[in-house]
N, C-alpha and C positions, 0 to 999 in steps of 0.2 A: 865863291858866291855868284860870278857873273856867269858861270857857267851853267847854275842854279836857274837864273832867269833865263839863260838861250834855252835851256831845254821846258822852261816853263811857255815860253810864249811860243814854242814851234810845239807843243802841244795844244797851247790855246788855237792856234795855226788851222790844224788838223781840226779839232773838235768844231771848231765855225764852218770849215767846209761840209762835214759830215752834215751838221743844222744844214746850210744851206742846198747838198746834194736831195737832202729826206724831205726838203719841204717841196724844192722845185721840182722832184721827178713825177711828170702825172701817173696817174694810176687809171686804168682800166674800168671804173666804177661811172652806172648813171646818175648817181646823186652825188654831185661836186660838194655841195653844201655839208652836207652831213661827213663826208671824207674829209673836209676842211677843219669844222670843228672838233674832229678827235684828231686827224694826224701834227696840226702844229704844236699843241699844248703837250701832246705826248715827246713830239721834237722837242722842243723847248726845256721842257722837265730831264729826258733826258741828257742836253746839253749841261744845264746845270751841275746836273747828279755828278756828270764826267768831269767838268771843272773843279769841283767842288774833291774831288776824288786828286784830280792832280794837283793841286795845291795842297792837299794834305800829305800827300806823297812825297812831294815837293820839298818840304819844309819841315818832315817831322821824321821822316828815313834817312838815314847816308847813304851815301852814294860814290860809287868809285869810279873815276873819268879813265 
């Protein structure tokens, strides 16, 4: 079972860096504004999706160490 969690939270790990690599890399575009409001909520959503995905992976599959 604690094995369970080490690999859960070094995926939680991962997936936070990803959110914070997607959000902080700037982009090339002249309207920040408008690249703001689609690319965090797009981050974010898919942050979720991917947690949401290992945790069910996590806890509902076996698994062999």
């Amino acid at each position: 079972m604690l094995i369970k969690f080490a690999r859960l939270s070094f995926r939680v790990i991962i997936a936070a860096a990803l959110l914070w690599a997607v959000i902080s890399i700037p982009l090339p575009f002249r309207d920040e504004q408008a690249i703001l409001l689609l690319r965090v909520p797009i981050a974010v959503f898919i942050f979720i999706v991917y947690l949401g995905k290992t945790l069910y992976d996590t806890f509902f599959y076996p698994r062999k160490p």
